[in-house]
KEFIPA-537522 format. One line per field, with one value per residue: x, y, z of N, C-alpha, C in turn; residue in one letter. Coordinates in nm, 4 decimals. Each point is the difference from the previous one (the first is absolute). Layout:
BEGIN
nxx <- [X	...]
nyy <- [Y	...]
nzz <- [Z	...]
caxx <- [X	...]
cayy <- [Y	...]
cazz <- [Z	...]
cxx <- [X	...]
cyy <- [Y	...]
czz <- [Z	...]
rest <- [A	...]
This chain:
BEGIN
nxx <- [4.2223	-0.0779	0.0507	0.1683	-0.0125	-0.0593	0.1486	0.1227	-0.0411	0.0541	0.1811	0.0079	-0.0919	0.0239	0.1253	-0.0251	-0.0243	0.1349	0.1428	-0.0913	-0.0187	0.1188	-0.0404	-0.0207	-0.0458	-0.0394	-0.1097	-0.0457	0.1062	0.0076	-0.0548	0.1120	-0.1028	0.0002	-0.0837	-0.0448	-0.0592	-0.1389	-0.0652	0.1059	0.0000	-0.1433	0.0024	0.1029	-0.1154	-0.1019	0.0508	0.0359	-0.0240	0.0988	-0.0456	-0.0745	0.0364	-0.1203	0.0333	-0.0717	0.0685	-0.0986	0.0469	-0.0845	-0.0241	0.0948	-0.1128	0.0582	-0.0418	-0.0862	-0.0886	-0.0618	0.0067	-0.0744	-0.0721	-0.0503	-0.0456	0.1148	0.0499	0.0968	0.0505	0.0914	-0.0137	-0.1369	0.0022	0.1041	-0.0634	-0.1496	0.1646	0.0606	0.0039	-0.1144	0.0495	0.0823	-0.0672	0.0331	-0.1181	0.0627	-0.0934	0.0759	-0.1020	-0.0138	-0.0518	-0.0460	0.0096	0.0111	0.1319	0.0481	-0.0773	0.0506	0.0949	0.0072	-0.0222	0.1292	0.0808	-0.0609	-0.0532	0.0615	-0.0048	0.0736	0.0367	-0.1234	0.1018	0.0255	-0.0365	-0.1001	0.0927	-0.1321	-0.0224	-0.0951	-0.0988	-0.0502	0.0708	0.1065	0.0685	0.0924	0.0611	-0.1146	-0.0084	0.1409	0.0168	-0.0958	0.0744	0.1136	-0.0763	-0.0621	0.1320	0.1380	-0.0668	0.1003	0.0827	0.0223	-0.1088	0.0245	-0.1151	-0.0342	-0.0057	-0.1155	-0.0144	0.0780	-0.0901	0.1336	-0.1239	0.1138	0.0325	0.0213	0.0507	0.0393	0.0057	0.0109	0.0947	0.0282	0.0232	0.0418	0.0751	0.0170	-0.0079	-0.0950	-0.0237	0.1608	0.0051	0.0476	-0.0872	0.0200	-0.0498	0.1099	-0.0052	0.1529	0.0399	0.0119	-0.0988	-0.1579	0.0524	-0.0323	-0.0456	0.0308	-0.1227	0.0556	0.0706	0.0915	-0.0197	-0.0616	0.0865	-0.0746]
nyy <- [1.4677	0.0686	0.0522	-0.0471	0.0941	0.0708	0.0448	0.0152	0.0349	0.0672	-0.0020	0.0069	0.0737	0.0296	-0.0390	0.0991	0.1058	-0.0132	-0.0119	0.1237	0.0394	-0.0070	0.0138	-0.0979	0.0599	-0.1036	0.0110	0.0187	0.0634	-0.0203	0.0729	0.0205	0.0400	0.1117	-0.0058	0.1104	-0.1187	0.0342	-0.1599	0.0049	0.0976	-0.0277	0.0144	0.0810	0.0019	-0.0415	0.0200	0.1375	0.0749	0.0381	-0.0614	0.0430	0.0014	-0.0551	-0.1159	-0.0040	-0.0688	0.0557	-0.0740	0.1045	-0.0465	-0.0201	-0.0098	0.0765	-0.0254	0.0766	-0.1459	0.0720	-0.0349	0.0478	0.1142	-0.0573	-0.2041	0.0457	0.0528	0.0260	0.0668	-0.0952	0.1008	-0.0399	-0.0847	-0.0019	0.1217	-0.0595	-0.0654	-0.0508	0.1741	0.0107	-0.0453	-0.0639	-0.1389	-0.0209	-0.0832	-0.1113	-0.0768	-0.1204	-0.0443	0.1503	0.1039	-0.0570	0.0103	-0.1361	-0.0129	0.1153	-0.0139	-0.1775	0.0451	0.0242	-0.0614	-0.0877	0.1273	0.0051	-0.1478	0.0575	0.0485	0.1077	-0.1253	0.0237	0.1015	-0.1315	0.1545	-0.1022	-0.0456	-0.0041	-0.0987	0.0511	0.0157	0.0404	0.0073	0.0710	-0.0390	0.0807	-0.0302	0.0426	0.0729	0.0826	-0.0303	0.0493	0.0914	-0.0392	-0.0005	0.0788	0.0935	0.0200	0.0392	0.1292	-0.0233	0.1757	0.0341	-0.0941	-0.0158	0.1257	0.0370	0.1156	-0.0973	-0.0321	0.0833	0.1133	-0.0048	0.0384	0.0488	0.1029	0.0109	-0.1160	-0.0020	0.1469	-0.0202	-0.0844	0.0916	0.0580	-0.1149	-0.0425	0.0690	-0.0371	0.0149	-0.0435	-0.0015	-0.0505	-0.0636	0.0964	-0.0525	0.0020	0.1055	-0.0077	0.1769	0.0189	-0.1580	0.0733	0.1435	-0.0672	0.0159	-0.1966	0.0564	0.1224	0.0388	0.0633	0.0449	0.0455	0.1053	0.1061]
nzz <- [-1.4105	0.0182	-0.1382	0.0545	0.1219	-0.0805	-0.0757	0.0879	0.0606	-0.1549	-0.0597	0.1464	-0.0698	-0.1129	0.0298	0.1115	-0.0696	-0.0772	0.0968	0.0397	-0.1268	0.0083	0.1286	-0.0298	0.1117	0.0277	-0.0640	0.1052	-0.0323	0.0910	0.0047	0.0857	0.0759	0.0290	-0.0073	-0.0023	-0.0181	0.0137	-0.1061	-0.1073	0.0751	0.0244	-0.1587	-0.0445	0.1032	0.0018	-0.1143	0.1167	-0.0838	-0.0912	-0.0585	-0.0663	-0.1085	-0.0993	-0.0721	-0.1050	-0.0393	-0.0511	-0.0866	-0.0947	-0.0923	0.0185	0.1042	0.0529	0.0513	0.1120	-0.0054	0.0794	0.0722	-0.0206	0.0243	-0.1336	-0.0321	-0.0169	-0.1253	0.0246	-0.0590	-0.0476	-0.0682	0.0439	-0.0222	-0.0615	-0.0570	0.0155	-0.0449	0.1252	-0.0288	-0.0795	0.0901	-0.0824	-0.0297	-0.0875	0.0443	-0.0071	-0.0882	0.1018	-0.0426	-0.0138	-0.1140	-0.0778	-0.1124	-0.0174	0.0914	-0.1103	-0.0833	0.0580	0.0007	-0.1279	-0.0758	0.0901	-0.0131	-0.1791	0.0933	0.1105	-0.1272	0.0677	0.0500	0.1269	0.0875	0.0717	0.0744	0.0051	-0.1389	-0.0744	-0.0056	0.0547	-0.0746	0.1384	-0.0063	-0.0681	0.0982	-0.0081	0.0867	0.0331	-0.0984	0.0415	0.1113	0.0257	-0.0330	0.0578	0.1556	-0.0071	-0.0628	0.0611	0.0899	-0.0049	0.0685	0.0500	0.1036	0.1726	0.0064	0.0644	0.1453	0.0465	0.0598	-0.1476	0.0209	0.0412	0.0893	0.0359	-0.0782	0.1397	-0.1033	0.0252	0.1225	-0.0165	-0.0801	0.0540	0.1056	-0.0976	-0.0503	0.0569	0.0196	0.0528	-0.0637	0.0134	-0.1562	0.1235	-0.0025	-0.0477	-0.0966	-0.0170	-0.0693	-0.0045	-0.0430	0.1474	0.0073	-0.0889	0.0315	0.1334	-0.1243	0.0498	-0.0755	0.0829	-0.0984	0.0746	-0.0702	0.0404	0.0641	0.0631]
caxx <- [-0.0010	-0.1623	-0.0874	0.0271	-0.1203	-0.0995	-0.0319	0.0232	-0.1514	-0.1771	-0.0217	-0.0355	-0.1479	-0.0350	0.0295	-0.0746	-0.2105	0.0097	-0.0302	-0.0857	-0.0486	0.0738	-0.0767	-0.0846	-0.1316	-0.1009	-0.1457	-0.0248	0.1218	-0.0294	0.0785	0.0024	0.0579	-0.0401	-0.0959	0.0402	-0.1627	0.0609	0.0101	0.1084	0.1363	-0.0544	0.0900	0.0987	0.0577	-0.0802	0.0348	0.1729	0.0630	-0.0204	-0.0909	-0.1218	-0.0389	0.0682	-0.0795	0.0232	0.0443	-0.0691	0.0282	-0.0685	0.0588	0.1540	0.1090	0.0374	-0.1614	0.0317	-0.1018	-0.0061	-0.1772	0.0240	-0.1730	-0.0468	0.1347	0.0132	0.0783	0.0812	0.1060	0.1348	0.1113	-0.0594	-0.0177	0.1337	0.0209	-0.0500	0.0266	0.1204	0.1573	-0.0513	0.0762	-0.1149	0.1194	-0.0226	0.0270	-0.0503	-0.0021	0.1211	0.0096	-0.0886	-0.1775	-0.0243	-0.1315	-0.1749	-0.0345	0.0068	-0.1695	-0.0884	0.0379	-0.0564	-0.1569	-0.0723	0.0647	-0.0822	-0.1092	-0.0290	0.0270	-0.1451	-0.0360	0.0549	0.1313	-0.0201	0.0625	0.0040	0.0431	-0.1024	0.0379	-0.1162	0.0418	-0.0915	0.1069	0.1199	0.1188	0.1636	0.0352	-0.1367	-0.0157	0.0546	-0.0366	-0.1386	-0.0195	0.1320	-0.0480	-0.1367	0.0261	0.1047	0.0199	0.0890	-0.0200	0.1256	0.0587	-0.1319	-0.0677	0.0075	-0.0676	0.0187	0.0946	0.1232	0.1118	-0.0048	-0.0981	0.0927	0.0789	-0.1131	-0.0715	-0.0752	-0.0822	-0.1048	-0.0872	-0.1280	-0.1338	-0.0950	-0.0859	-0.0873	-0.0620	0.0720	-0.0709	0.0748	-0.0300	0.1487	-0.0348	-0.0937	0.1276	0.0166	0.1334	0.0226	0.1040	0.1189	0.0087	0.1007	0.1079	0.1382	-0.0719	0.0924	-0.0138	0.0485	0.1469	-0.0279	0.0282	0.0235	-0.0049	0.0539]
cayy <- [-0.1130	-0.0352	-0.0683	-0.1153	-0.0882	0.0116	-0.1260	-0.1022	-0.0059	-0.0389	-0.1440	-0.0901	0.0162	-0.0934	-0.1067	-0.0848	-0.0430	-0.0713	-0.1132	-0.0398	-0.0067	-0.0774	-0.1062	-0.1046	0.0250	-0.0904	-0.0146	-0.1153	0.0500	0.0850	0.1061	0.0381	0.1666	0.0931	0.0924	0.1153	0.0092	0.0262	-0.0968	-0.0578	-0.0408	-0.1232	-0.1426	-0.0022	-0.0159	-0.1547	-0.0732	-0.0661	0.0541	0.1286	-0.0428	-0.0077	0.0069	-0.0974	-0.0305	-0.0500	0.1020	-0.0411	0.0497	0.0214	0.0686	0.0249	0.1205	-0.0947	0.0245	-0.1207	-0.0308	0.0331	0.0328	0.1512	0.0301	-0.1438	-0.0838	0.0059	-0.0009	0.1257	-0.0097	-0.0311	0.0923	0.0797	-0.0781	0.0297	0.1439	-0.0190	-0.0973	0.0871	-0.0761	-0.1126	-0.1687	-0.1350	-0.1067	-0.1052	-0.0873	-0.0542	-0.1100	-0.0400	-0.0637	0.0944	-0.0347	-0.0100	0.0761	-0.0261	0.0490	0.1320	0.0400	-0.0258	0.0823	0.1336	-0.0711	0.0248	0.1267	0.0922	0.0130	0.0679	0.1293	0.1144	-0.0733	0.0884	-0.0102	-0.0761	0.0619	-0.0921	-0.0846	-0.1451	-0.1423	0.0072	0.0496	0.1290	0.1280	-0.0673	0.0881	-0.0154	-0.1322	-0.0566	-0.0140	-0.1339	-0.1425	0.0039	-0.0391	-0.1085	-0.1055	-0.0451	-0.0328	-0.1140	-0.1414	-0.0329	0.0381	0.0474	-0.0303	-0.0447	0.1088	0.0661	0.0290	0.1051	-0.0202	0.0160	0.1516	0.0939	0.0535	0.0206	0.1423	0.0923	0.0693	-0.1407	-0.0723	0.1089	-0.0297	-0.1228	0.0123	0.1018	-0.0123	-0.1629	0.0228	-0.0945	-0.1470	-0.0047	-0.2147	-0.0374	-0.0734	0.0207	-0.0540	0.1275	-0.0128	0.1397	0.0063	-0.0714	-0.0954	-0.0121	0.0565	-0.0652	-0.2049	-0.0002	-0.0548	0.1209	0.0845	0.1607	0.0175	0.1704	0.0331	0.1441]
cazz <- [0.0941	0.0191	-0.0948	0.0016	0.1548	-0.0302	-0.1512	0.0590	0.0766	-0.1044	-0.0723	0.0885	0.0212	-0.1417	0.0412	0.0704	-0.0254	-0.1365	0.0760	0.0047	-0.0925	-0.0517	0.0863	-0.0463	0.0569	-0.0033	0.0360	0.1067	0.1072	0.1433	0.0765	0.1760	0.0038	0.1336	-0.0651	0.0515	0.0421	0.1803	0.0981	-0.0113	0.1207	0.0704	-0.0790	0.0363	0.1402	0.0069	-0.1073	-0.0363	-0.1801	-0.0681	-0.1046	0.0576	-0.1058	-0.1153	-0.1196	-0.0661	-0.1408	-0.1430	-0.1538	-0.0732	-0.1792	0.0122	0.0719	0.1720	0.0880	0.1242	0.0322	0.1645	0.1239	0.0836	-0.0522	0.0357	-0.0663	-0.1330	-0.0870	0.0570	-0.1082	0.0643	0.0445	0.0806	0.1333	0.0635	0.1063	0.1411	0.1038	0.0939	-0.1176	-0.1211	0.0376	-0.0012	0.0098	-0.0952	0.0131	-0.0936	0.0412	0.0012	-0.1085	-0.1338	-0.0151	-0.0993	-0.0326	0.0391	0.1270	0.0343	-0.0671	0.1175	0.1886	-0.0396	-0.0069	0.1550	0.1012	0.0134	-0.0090	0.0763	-0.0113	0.0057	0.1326	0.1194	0.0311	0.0853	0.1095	0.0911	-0.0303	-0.0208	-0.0614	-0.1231	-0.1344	-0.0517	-0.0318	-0.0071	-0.0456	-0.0516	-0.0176	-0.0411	-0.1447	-0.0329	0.0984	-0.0418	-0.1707	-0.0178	0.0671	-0.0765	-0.1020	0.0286	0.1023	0.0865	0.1475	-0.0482	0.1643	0.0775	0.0750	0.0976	0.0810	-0.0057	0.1261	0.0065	0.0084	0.0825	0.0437	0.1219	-0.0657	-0.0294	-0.1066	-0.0702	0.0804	-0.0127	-0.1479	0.0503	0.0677	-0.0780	-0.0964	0.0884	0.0939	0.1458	-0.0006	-0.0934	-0.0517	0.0249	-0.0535	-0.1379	-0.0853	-0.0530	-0.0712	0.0136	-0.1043	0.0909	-0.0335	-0.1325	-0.0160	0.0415	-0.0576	-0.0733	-0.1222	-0.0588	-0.0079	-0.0541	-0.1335	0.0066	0.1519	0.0065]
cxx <- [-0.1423	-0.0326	0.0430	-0.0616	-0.1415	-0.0194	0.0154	-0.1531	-0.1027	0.0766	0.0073	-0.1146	-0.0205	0.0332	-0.0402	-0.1635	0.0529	-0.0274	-0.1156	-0.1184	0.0513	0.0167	-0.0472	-0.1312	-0.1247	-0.1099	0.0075	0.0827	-0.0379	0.0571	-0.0376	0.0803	-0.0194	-0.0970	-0.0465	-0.1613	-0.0331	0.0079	0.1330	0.0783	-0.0601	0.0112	0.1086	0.0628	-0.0704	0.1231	0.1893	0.0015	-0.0519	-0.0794	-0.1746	-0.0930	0.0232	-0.0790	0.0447	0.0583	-0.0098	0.0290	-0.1066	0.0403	0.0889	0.0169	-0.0791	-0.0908	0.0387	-0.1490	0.0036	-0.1079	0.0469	-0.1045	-0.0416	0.1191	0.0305	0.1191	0.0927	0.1341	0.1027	0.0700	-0.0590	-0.0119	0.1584	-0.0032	-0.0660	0.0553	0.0791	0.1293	0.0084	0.0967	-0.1573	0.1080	-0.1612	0.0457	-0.0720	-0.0417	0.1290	-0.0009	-0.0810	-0.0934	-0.0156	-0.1115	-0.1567	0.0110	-0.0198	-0.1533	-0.0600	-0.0113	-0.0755	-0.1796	-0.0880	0.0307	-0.1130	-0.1419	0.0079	0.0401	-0.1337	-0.0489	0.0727	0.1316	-0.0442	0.0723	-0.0268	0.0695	-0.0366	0.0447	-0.1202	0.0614	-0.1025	0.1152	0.1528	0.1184	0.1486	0.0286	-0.0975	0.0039	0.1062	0.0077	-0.0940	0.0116	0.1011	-0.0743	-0.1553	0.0108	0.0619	-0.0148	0.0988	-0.0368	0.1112	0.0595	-0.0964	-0.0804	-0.0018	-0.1240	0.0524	0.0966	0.0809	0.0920	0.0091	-0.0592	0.0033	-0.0233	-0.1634	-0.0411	-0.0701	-0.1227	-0.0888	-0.0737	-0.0773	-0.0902	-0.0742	-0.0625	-0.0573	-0.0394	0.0970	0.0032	0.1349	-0.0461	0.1595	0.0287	-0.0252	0.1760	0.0563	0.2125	0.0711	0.1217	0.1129	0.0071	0.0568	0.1261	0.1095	-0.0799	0.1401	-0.0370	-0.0196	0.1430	0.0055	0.0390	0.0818	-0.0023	0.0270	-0.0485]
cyy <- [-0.0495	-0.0598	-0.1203	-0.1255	-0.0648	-0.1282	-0.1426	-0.0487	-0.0785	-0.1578	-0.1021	-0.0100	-0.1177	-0.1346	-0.0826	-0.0734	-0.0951	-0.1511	-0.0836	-0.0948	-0.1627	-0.1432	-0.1207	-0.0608	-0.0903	-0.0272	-0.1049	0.0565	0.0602	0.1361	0.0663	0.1770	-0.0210	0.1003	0.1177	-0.0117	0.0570	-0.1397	-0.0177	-0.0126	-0.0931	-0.1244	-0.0421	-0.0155	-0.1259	-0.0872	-0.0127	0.0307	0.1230	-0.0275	0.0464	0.0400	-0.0878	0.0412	-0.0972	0.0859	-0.0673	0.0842	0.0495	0.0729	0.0673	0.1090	-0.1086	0.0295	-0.1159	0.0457	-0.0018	-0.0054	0.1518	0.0304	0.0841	-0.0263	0.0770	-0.0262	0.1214	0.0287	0.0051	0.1342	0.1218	-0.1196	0.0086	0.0835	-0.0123	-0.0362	0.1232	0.0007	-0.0542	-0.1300	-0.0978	-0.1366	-0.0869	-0.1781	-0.1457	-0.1637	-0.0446	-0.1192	0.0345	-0.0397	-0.0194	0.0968	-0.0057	-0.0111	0.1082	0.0191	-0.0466	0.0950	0.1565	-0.0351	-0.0183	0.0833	0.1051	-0.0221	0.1082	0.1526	0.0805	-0.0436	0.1163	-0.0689	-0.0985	0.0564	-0.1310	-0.1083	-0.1670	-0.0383	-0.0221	0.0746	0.1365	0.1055	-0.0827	0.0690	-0.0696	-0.1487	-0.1571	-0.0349	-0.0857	-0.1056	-0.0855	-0.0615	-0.0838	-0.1399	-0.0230	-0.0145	-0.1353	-0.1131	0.0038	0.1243	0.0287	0.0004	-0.0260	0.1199	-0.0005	0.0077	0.1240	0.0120	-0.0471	0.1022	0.0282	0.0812	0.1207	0.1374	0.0847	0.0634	-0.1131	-0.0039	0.1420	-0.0504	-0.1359	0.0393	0.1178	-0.0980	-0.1307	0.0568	-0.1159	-0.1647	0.0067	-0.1334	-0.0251	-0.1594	-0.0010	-0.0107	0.1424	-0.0459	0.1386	-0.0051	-0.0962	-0.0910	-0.0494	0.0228	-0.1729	-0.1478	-0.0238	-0.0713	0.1487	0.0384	0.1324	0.0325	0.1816	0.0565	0.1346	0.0670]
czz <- [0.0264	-0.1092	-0.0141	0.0863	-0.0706	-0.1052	0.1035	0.0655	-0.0677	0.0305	0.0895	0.0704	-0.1207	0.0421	0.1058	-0.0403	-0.1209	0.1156	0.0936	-0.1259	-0.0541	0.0569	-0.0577	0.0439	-0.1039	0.0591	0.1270	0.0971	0.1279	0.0305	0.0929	0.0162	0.2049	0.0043	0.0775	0.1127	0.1695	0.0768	-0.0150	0.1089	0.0900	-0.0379	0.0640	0.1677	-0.0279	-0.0839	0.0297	-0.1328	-0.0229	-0.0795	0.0352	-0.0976	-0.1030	-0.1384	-0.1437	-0.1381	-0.1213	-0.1389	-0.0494	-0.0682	0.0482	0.1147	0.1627	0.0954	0.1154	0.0632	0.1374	0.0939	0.0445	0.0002	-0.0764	-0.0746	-0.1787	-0.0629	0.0279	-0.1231	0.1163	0.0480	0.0938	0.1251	0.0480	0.0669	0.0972	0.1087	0.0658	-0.0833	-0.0832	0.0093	-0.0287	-0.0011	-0.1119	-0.0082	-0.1228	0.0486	-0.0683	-0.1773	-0.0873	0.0216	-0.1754	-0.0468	0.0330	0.1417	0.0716	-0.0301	0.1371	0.0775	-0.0361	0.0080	0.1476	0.0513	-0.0454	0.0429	0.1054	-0.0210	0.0471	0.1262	0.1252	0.0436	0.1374	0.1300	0.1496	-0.0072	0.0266	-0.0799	-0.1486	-0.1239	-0.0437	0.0716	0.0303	0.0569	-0.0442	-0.0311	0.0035	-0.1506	-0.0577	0.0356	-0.1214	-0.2166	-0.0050	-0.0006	-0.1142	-0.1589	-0.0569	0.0711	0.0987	0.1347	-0.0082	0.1397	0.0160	0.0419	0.1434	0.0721	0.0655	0.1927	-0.0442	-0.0300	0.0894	0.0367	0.1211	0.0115	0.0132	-0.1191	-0.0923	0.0896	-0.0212	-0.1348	0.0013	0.0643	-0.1062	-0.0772	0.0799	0.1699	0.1303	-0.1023	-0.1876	-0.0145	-0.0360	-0.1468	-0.1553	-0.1005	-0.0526	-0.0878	0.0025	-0.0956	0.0228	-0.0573	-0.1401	-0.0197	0.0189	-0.0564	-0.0296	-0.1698	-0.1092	-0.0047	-0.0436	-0.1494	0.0415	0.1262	-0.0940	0.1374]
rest <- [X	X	X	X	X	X	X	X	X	X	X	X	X	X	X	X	X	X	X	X	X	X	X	X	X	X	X	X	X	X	X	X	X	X	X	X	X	X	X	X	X	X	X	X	X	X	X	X	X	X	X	X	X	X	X	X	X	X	X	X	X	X	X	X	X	X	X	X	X	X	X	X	X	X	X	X	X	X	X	X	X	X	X	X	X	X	X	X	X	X	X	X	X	X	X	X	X	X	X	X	X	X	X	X	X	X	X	X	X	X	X	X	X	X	X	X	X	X	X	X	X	X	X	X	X	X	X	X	X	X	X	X	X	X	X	X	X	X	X	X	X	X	X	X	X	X	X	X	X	X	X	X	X	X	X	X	X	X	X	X	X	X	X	X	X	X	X	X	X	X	X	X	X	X	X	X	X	X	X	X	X	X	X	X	X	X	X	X	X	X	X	X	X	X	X	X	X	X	X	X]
């Protein structure tokens, strides 16, 4: 009986990573996790989403990579950035009228000028450190031209929630720049010029 549990086990182990694999996953594609970070649950009270983590997912010579701000900004292989997440759950999203090839090189061409670039823990608007949803914002709009959501101001979050309002005052002291443009997974997550391609 065990050895039967067991075969049973492997082949819905196989099948599941086959379905994963089997995915159609395209250079430019977004993808949204929960990420295990210690800011993440402050995302997530400011933002209203599980989401608080992102990135981009880029083809190279045939295997799947998702270009990320973390610190610093890099290149992460797809099947290790799944596990980072809570439950390895991610949700894969796409621009709603493709990307062509030479639009996929744009978005790659402007996403790597900031590799190796520090993780943006104050979340500025500048370009001397980056984070999450910054880059993409950031390579759609400077590549493309398009504006995948409006941008943000950092008083439009939920600022409420004592463990948000402890992590502002660590990192801004008294003086929060309520004002300073900012973008969050949230937003992207809900553009309406993205569709989900993949939910796990």
């Amino acid at each position: 009986m065990s050895r039967l549990i067991n075969t049973l086990f492997y082949l819905i182990l196989m099948l599941s990573c086959s379905a994963v694999y089997a995915i159609p996953l395209q250079t430019g594609d977004v993808i949204f996790q929960t990420s295990k970070s210690a800011q993440s649950q402050v995302i997530q009270l400011a933002t209203h989403s599980p989401y608080s983590h992102m990135g981009m997912l880029v083809n190279k010579n045939g295997r799947l990579w998702v270009l990320e701000a973390i610190q610093p900004v890099q290149y992460t292989p797809f099947e290790a950035w799944i596990r980072r997440g809570v439950d390895q759950k991610y949700v894969v999203k796409r621009l709603i009228q493709g990307l062509n090839s030479k639009q996929q090189n744009a978005l790659i061409k402007n996403a790597e000028q900031y590799l190796n670039k520090p993780y943006d823990i104050y979340f500025e608007w500048d370009d001397r450190a980056i984070y999450c949803s910054e880059i993409v914002w950031k390579a759609y709009k400077n590549a493309l031209a398009i504006e995948l959501t409006p941008l943000q101001q950092l008083k439009n979050f939920d600022l409420t929630n004592s463990k948000v309002k402890a992590l502002m005052k660590q990192r801004y002291g008294e003086h929060i720049p309520l004002q300073e443009k900012v973008i969050s997974p949230k937003a992207l997550f809900d553009s309406r010029y993205l569709k989900t391609v993949y939910s796990r």
